[in-house]
N, C-alpha and C positions, 0 to 999 in steps of 0.2 A: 486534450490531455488535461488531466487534473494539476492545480496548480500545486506547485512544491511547498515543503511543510519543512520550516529551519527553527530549529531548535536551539535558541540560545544559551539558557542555562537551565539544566532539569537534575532536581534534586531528589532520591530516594532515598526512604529511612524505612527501613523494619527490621525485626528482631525473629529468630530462627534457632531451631534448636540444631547443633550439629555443625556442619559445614557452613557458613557465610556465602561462601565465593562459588561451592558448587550450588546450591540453591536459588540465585539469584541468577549464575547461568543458565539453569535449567529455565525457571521462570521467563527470563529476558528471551532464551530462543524460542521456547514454545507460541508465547506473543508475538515477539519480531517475526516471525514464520505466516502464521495468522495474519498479522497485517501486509505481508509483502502478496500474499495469494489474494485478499482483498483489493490491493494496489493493483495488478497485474491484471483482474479482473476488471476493476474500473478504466484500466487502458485500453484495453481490448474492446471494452464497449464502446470507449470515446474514437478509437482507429475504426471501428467497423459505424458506428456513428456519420463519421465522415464518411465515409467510402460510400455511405448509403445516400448521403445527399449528391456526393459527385457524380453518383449515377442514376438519380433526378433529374440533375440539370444537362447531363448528355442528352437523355431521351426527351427532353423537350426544345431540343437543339437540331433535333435530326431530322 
């Protein structure tokens, strides 16, 4: 499993023409989105990762 990633304090500043709050949501989900499908992916390879060595060490058990 990939080790967890803690965020203690993170500051953003930019300047937008129009809405603030909707343009930074949109920006923030578009990314957080992006990075959770990256995440999910890297699990996937660390679970199937493991799986592949546990069934290594069966077949030279058997």
């Amino acid at each position: 499993m990939p080790k967890n990633l803690i965020i203690h304090n993170l500051e953003v500043r930019f300047q937008v023409d129009g809405d603030d709050g909707a343009v930074f949501q949109r920006l923030f989900n578009k990314h957080i989105q992006e990075w959770s499908r990256l995440y999910e992916a890297e699990c996937a390879r660390a679970k199937q990762s493991a799986n592949d060595r546990k069934l290594g060490d069966m077949e030279g058990g058997w």
